[in-house]
Structure formats: structure tokens, C-alpha cells
C-alpha positions, 0 to 999 in steps of 0.5 A, a space after each residue: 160379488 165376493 163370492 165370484 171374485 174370491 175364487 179366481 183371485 185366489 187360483 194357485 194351489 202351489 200357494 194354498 199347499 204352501 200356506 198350508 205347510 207354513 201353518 202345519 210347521 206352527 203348529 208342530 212347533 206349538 205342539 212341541 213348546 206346550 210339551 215342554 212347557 207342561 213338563 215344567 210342572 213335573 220338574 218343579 214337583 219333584 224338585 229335578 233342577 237340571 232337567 227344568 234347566 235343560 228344558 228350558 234352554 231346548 225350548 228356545 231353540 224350538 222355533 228356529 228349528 222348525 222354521 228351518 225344517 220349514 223352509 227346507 221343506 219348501 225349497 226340496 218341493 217347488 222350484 224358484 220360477 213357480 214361486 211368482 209374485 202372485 204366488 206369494 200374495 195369494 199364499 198370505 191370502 190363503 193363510 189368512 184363511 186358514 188362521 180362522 179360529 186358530 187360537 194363536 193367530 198373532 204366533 202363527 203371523 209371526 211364524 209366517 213372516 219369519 218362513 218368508 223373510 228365510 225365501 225372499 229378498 228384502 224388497 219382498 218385505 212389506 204388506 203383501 207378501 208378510 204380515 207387516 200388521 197383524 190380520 187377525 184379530 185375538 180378542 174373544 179367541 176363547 170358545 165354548 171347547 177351549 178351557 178357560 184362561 182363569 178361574 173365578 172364586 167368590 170369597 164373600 160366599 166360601 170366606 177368604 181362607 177357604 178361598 185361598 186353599 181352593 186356589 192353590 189345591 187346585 192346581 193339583 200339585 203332587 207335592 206334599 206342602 210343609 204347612 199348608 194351612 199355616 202358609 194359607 193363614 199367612 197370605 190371608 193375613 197379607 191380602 187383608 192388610 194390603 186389600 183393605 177392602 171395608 165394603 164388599 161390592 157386588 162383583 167381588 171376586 178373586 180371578 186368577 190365571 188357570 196355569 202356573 208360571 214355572 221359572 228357576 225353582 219356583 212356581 207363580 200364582 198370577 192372580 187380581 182381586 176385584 171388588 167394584 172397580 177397584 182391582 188389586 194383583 197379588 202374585 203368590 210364588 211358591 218354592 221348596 224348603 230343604 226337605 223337599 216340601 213345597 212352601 207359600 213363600 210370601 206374596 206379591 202385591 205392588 207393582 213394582 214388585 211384580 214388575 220385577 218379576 217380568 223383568 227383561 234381565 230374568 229368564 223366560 217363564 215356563 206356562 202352558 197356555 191353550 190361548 197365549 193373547 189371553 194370558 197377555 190380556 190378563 198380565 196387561 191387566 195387571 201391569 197396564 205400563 208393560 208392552 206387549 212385546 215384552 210379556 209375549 217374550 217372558 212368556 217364552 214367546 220370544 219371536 213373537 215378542 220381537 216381532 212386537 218390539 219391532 212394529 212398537 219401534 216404526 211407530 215410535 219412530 214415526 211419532 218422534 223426530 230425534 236423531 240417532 247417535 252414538 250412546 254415552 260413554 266410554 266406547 267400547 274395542 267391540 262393539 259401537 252403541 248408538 240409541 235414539 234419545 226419546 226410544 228407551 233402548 240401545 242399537 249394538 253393532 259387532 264391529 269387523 275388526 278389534 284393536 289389541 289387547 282383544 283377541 276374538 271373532 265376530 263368529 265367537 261374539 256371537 256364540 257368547 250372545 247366544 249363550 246369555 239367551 240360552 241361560 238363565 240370567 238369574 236378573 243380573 243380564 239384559 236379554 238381547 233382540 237380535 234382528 238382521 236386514 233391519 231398516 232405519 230412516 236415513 234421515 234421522 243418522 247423524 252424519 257422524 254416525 254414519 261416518 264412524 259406522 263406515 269406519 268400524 262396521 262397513 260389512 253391516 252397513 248398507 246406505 240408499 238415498 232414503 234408507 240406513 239397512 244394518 245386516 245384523 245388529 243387537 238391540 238392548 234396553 237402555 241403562 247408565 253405565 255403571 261408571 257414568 253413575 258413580 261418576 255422577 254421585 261422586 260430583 254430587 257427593 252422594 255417599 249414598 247413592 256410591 256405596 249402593 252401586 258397588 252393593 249392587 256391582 258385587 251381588 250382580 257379580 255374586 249372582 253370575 256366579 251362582 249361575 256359573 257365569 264369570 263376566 271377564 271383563 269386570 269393568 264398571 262401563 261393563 254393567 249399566 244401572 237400571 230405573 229401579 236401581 239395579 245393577 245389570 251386566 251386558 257386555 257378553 264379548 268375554 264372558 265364560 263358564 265358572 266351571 272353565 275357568 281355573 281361580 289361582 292365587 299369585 306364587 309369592 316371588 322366588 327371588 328379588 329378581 321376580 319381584 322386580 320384574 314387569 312381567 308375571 314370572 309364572 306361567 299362566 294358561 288362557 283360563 287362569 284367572 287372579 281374583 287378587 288382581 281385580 283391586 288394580 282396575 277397580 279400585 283406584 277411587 277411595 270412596 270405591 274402594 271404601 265401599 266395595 271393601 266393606 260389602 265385597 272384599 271377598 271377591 279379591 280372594 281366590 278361595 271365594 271363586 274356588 267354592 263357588 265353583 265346586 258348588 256348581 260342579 257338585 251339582 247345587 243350584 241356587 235359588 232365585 228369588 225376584 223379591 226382597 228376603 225381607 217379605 218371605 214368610 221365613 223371616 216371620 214364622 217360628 217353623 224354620 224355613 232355610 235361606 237359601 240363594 240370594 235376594 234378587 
């Protein structure tokens, strides 16, 4: 009966050739990304920094590429008229059919869906013309032609040592090691320690991923231990010393730490990956708490991942019965930042117009979002999702939301009788603001808890900076504190390059008539800034002020900002190390491994 039945339903070939280029356009894409991505491997074996920041900042403008070559390629083939409702659903059934033993079905949905949302009106947006749910099933992808996700290694048979050096020899880096043999000593001694493992069970193993993941100037070793069934991740990064020799730098082992390591403030891993839901199964493994959504993008899978985070948030608002309004704090001239109490993240709209002293465009506001997605955040800016004609429940507004969204973003905001639709809005995961926090301490005299977010406030600061970043707007209410303690910038609104801004000291008055004067008697250009100046709006609270003197006084100075700026123009690029200096294996072993970059 399916056999009659399917080729009549299924009887337009506009739709079949459609379907067609929509996958054809994936693949190319996919084609492109692997490319890249296999690249990474060079760039971090010859240590050539700018160029893996270059690739990895193309990369993510490859999909919005090809979709948009795609959609182009449509609209010059067929005319309107033919594209028919019926079209439309026999194209998604016939893409369904072709996804058949892809091995990146969930991609090549996400892909579909974004091509169509580019043609269709919004009405068109559910279950029979896109992929609402995933179709395809990604378990058991791999088949006897793929290579396989990880490899095995049995070191009750081979000895944990030999087993070691196999695992890292065998990504056939072309590289010279400083000490392979002492660094291999040093993780045995680590997993020993950490393992504990007294009895070997039968199915004793070490399995670990088939490629490895290239971020900065490091290289990870993503791998579990298995004895019974008990399982023990461990993540092994591996970076150059100063002669450009690679080195074990330490190894990872709590959850927490690795968790870090796929943190949302961080830029986009850089993996070669024949299966990516395979390497997402593997991650899951390891870090079960992790969604999905979010390992999809640190994989530099990062449409699919919102795809994810969008069905993850209809689900939550499904099982959930709060009400969305306004987030806590001090409101900004910008943007208006709602959240939903029980959902872990925060909902930003640009509003359409900006009271003094700012002086911006939407058009600019979103140039310098686009700009943090395209960087690396070095652990220290929230990535952002950003979404258009997005649909909310209006029942679950607060009417004075609503009323003060119509007030400060009416272009964005379009309201029916069972729907709240926002045309285009960020969203954010969701921390305390960093004044709310000393706020907080401070009622609670909490000497501690202040002196650690001024120590974090100024090594986020510091860490911009490397990554030639100036916040601009260096306010406390400007940068959140996360779960685990650290602080994050996420206000983009006037952030600028290092190397555009002029660092200045303020001249010393000429007479007692500039000294008296309100205003400045020198002349200043839009890019000047005077770090001297920062004391007046940061530090008016004496605990603050005792705090951020101790730990960062050098950022009142305009000589700190002036070399750190002639170090990005002389070319250096920091290191970025997720992980404490503390558990490097530098700090342990008598051969000096230098110090570079900052602890993140």
C-alpha cells in the first residue's frame, strides 16, 4: 500500500530539485567547514597564531554564506506562483529522503530550516514545511566506511605508560615534543592518583575522541577512562614553550574543569569530525549536565546549537508556568533585558531609540555583537544567540512588560491575541550583575566574597585586553558573575579594538584658571581614552576601592594600556589557558617551561 501511495504523493519534481539543492548547498557548506577545521592541525603544528585566528573567525561566517548563495539560487530558478503549499510539503518529504544515511542528518535539518524560514513567511513556520522536530534519528550513524569517533586502548595489556604515549603519538603531530617521555611520566602520575583504580575489571579501557580539539594556542586530548562501571574523563591540552616545542601542560580531570573548558564565554572549538552527534554522544558522556545545544556550538556548530537551545526553551516553557518580566538591575540606555525566573537565560532587545549621553545606531549595536561572535572571547564575554521572528506565549507577559516594550522597542514588537513575536532579539545566559553582587557582599560584610569580584573584575579587564578588546563602558552593572565565580563582560554596546583607541595621561593644567575649570582645557578626539580617570566612577565605595588598589591599580595608569597595546601591534598573542597555573606540570618539573598569558 505504501509503495502505490508514495508516488503519487510525492509528484513534483520542482520539489525533488529543490530538496536537492538545500542538501547540495549543506554539503558544500560542510565541505568547506571540515576544510577549515582540518587546517587547525597545521596552524597549531607550526605555531602561525594569526592565521588560526583568521580561520577561526571565516568559519563562522561560512553557513550564513552558503544559505545565502542558496536561497539565491532558488529565487533565480523558480518563479513564486510554482512554489505552492504542496510544493513545499512534498520538498521536506523528499529531503527526509534523501538524508538517508547522511551522516549529519540533525546539520543538514538545521540547514533546511533556516533555507526556508530566508522564503517563507512566518505563518509557514511549523511542522509541514520545516523540521520543527528532528526526523532523523543520529544514533548508530557510523557504518562500517566512516573511521571511527574514538579509539580504544587497553592498558592492562600494553602498561599505562606505553599506553599514554600511544594515544598522544598517534595523532601523528609534526612537531617536536620538549620531553615527551617526561611529560607521559607526569600524566601517568596524575591519572594514577585521580583513577584510583585498585582492581582492573574485565572491560578496562581508556577510549579517547579520534581528533583533537584546537582552540587558541592549544590542542585538547578528550578522552574517559573505563574500569567496570565506573567512568573517569580526563582532558590532556597540549601547548608550545617558547622554543616552539610542544608540550603536556597538565591534565584535566574534575568536572567542573572540563566544564570550563566548554564554557559559553570561550571561542569555538576547532575539530574535524566525519560524525559530529557522535563526538556530541561522546562529550554527553562526560559531561551528562551539558546540553546538547551548547556542545553543538562549541563545536563551531553554532546554528545547529541555537536550533537546539530554541526547541530546549518550548519545552521548558511548556513544562513551566512563570512569568516573564523585566531582569534585575539597574536598567540599561540600550537595551531592555527581560528573563523568565525558572529558564537560566536573559532576552535583550535593542531599543529604537537612546537617550543622552549615548551617541549610537541599532545598525552600530549590531556591528559590535557581530564583532564578539566573530572573536575569541578568551572566557571573559558571554556568546550571544541571536534569533528574528521569534514567538512568545502572550500569556505568560506581564502586562508591564508589555507596556514598557511598547514604549522603548515598538518596531520589534508585534502582539495577537494568543502570541508576543519579537522581530529580532539576543539572548544570554543568565548571571548577577557584578553590582548587585558587591551590593549584596557588602550588606552581608563579606570581605571576602568583594575582594574576589574586584580580583575578578580587573583579570576579566586584563583579559579584554589581551585579546585587544576595551570594554568602554567599564561599569560594574556592565559584567555579570557567573555560577562558578567568574566575572564576564556582556555589554557590547561600546566596546572597540585596543589597537583604535589612543591610551593618554591628562596634561597637567596650564594656569589656575584650567584647574578650576569644569570642563576639560585640552582637546580630546573620539578615541582618547584616560585610564586615570576610571578611579572616579568605579571607586567611589572604600572597601571597592581598597580591593581594586590592591590587585589592580595598574589600570588607572595609562603606561599599562599603552604596552599592552604595542603588544598586539607588535604581533604577540597571549595564551589562554581555561585552567588554574597552579596544575600545569611547569610549576612541578625542574626543565623551565615559561609562563606565559594569564590564568582563565
Amino acid at each position: 500500500m505504501t509503495q502505490v501511495a508514495f508516488p503519487k504523493l510525492l509528484s513534483s519534481q520542482i520539489a525533488f530539485d529543490i530538496a536537492r539543492t538545500i542538501l547540495d548547498g549543506f554539503d558544500k557548506h560542510y565541505r568547506l567547514f571540515r576544510a577549515s577545521t582540518q587546517g587547525a592541525k597545521e596552524h597549531f603544528e607550526t605555531g602561525n597564531w594569526k592565521a588560526a585566528q583568521i580561520a577561526a573567525r571565516e568559519r563562522i561566517g561560512f553557513y550564513d554564506a552558503r544559505v545565502k548563495e542558496c536561497v539565491q539560487s532558488m529565487e533565480d530558478e523558480y518563479e513564486e506562483e510554482d512554489l505552492t503549499d504542496e510544493v513545499w510539503r512534498e520538498v521536506k518529504l523528499h529531503y527526509m529522503g534523501l538524508l538517508i544515511d547522511h551522516m549529519r542528518p540533525e546539520l543538514a535539518e538545521t540547514f533546511f530550516n533556516t533555507v526556508c524560514t530566508k522564503l517563507l513567511h512566518r505563518t509557514y513556520f511549523h511542522n509541514d514545511f520545516i523540521f520543527l522536530r528532528p526526523a532523523t534519528a543520529t544514533e548508530y550513524l557510523e557504518s562500517g566506511d566512516t573511521p571511527p569517533t574514538y579509539r580504544v586502548y587497553y592498558p592492562a595489556t600494553d602498561g599505562l605508560n606505553y599506553t599514554l604515549k600511544r594515544i598522544v603519538t598517534n595523532f601523528q603531530l609534526k612537531a617536536k615534543f620538549s620531553d615527551l617521555n617526561r611529560d607521559i611520566a607526569l600524566v601517568e602520575e596524575r591519572l594514577r592518583e585521580n583513577f584510583g583504580v585498585d582492581r582492573l575489571e574485565p572491560n578496562h579501557q581508556i577510549q579517547v575522541l579520534a581528533s583533537l580539539f584546537y582552540r587558541n594556542k592549544s590542542a585538547y586530548i578528550i578522552g574517559k577512562g573505563i574500569n567496570g562501571n565506573k567512568e573517569y574523563p580526563f582532558v590532556v591540552p597540549l601547548t608550545h614553550n617558547r622554543k616552539g616545542e610542544l608540550v603536556l601542560d597538565t591534565v584535566l580531570f574534575e568536572t567542573m574543569q572540563i566544564t570550563v573548558l566548554f564554557s559559553f564565554t570561550r571561542a569555538y572549538f576547532m575539530v574535524d569530525m566525519e560524525v559530529p552527534s557522535a563526538y556530541v554522544q561522546f562529550i554527553r558522556s562526560i559531561l551528562p549536565k551539558k546540553p546538547r545545544s551548547e556542545i553543538y556550538t562549541m563545536l563551531g556548530l553554532q546554528k545547529h546549537g541555537k536550533n537546539l537551545f530554541y526547541r530546549d526553551f518550548l519545552h521548558h516553557l511548556k513544562y513551566s508556568s512563570d512569568i516573564i518580566e523585566a531582569a534585575p538591575g539597574i536598567r540599561g540606555l540600550v537595551m531592555l533585558v527581560f528573563a523568565l525566573p525558572s529558564f537560566p537565560y536573559v532576552f535583550k532587545l535593542i531599543k529604537d531609540f537612546f537617550p543622552a549621553p549615548k551617541e549610537t545606531t541599532k545598525a552600530l549595536i549590531k556591528e559590535k555583537y557581530l564583532l564578539v561572535k566573530n572573536h575569541d572571547r578568551v572566557g571573559r564575554m558571554a556568546d550571544t544567540l541571536e534569533y528574528s521572528d521569534v514567538s512568545f506565549p502572550r500569556a505568560r507577559f506581564s502586562e508591564d512588560l508589555l507596556t514598557e516594550i511598547k514604549k522603548f522597542a515598538p518596531s520589534l514588537l508585534e502582539i495577537n491575541a494568543d502570541e508576543v513575536v519579537f522581530k529580532h532579539l539576543y539572548i544570554e545566559r543568565r548571571m548577577t550583575p557584578l553590582n548587585i553582587w558587591l551590593t549584596e557582599a557588602e550588606k552581608r560584610g563579606d570581605d571576602a566574597a568583594i575582594e574576589h569580584g574586584l580580583l575578578e573584575y580587573g583579570n576579566a579587564i586584563k583579559d579584554l585586553v589581551g585579546a585587544n578588546i576595551f570594554p568602554g563602558d567599564m561599569l560594574y552593572k556592565n559584567f555579570g558573575v557567573t555560577r562558578v565565580g567568574r566575572v564576564v563582560f556582556y555589554d557590547y554596546d561600546e566596546i572597540e579594538y585596543i589597537t583604535d583607541c589612543k591610551f593618554r595621561t591628562i596634561p597637567l593644567p596650564r594656569n589656575e584658571e584650567d584647574e578650576m575649570s569644569a570642563e576639560p582645557w585640552y582637546p580630546i578626539a573620539k578615541n582618547d581614552v584616560f585610564p586615570e580617570q576610571f578611579g572616579t566612577f568605579l571607586l567611589g565605595n572604600a572597601k571597592v576601592r581598597k580591593y581594586f588598589m590592591l590587585h589592580h591599580a595598574d589600570l588607572l595608569t595609562a603606561e599599562y594600556w599603552q604596552g599592552r597595546k604595542q603588544r598586539i601591534l607588535d604581533g604577540k598573542v597571549d595564551d589562554v589557558f581555561p585552567y588554574s597555573q597552579e596544575i600545569r606540570f611547569c610549576n612541578q618539573i625542574k626543565t623551565p617551561v615559561p609562563l606565559t598569558g594569564r590564568e582563565l
